[in-house]
N, C-alpha and C positions, 0 to 999 in steps of 0.2 A: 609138563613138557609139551603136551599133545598143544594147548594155548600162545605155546611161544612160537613154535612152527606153526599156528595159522595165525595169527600177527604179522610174522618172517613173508611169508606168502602173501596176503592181502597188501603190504606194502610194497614187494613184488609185483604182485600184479598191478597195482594203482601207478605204481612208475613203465610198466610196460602199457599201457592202455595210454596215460599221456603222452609218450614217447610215440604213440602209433596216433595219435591226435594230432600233434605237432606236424609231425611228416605231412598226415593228409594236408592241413591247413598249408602248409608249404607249397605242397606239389598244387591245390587247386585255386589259390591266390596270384594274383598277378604280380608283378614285382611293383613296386611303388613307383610313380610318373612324376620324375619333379614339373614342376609347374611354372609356368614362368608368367611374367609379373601381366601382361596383357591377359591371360587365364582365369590367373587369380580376381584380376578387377572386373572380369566378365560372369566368375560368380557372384561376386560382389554385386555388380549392378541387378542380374538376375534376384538374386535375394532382396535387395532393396524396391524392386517391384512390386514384388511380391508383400514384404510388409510395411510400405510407404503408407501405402491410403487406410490403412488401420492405425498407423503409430501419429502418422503427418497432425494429424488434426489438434490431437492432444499437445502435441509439443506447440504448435504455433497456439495454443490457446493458454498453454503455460509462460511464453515468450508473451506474449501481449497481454498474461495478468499482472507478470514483470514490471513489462514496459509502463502500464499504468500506476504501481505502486510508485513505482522511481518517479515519474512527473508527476503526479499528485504531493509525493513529499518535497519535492523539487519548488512545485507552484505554491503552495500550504505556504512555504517557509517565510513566505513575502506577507508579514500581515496587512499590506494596503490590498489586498486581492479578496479577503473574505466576505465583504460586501457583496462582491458577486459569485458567491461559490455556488448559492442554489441554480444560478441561469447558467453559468458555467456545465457542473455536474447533470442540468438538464440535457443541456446542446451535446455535451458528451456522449452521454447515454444513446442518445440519440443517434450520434457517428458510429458509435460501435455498434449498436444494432443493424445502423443500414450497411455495416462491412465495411467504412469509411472511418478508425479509429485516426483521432489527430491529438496533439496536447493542447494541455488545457491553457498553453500562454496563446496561443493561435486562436481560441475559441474568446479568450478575452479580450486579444484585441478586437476582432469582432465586435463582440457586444460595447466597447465602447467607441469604439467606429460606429455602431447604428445613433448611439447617444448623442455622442457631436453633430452627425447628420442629421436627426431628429431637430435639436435645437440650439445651436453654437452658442451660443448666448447664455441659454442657460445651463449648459455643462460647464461650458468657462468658469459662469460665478459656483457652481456647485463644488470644483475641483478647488479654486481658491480658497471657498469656506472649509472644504478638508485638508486644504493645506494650512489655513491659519491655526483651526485647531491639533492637528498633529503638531505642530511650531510651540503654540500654548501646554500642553501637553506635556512634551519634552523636555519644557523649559521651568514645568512644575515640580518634572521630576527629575532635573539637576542642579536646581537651586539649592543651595545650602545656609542653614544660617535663619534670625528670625526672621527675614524677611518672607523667607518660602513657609515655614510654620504659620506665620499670620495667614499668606496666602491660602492653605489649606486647611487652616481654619474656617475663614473666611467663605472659602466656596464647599465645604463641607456639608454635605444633606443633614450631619449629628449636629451644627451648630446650634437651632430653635428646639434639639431634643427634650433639653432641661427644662425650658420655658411650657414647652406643649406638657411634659407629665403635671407640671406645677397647676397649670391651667384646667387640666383634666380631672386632679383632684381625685376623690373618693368616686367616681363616676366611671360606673366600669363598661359601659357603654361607648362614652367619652375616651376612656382610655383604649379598649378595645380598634379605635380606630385610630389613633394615636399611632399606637404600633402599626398599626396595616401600612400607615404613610412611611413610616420610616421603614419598614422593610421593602416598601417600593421605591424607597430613593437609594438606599443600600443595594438593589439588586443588579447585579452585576459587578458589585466590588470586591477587592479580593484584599485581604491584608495578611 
């Protein structure tokens, strides 16, 4: 019994002790200030002072690894641009180091702005000879029928394969270089 009565009591007590917490906090708290909205925006601005030049940095450098990923997939997409992707990616580099980030289609006209002004003449014929082989190209691969099979027959690095082992024989020297050739005229094809 004597167990129940001091249970009975400490639960007593613990509700009297709050009850007398409650009050104080009452009586020595202010009543709450609503706030109005020029208040609120002037803590705002206050706080944002405060953790601007710690946060600023990061985010503008997250917005501009953005911005570059997007124009790089953007420029990339154009395969007549890869020729010049190492001078491109240079001049780039170069912009964002000095604080001056630009894209990378700005950066190409550029470089072939300098080209043409270097030598008109010979950009002219350069640009033509890239444009006939893009045209030939093209036209390799939407031909259909024997005509385009000959054709790529015909301009195939494999066509002289069979003749060159024939020729190379037992000759493993011979042969040895054989291969080397053909895997240098292979390289870069895909099938």
């Amino acid at each position: 019994m004597e167990q129940d009565n001091s249970a009975e009591d400490l639960a007593a007590f613990q509700a009297f002790v709050k009850s007398q917490v409650e009050q104080y906090v009452r009586e020595v708290s202010p009543p709450p200030v609503p706030q109005t909205p020029a208040a609120q925006e002037e803590q705002q601005k206050a706080v944002r002072e405060l953790i601007d030049p710690f946060v600023q940095p990061g985010i503008q450098q997250a917005n501009l690894a953005a911005q570059d990923a997007k124009d790089a997939v953007m420029f990339y997409s154009d395969p007549s641009v890869h020729e010049y992707r190492e001078q491109v990616e240079k001049l780039f580099k170069e912009a964002v180091d000095a604080g001056r980030p630009t894209n990378r289609q700005t950066l190409l006209a550029y470089l072939v702005g300098q080209e043409y002004r270097k030598d008109p003449g010979k950009f002219l014929e350069t640009q033509q000879a890239r444009h006939k082989q893009q045209l030939e190209a093209a036209s390799a691969a939407t031909d259909m029928g024997a005509a385009s099979v000959a054709r790529a027959i015909e301009q195939s690095p494999l066509k002289n394969f069979e003749k060159m082992m024939i020729d190379a024989g037992t000759n493993h020297e011979k042969l040895g270089e054989t291969v080397k050739e053909m895997e240098k005229a292979l390289e870069g094809m895909t099938f």
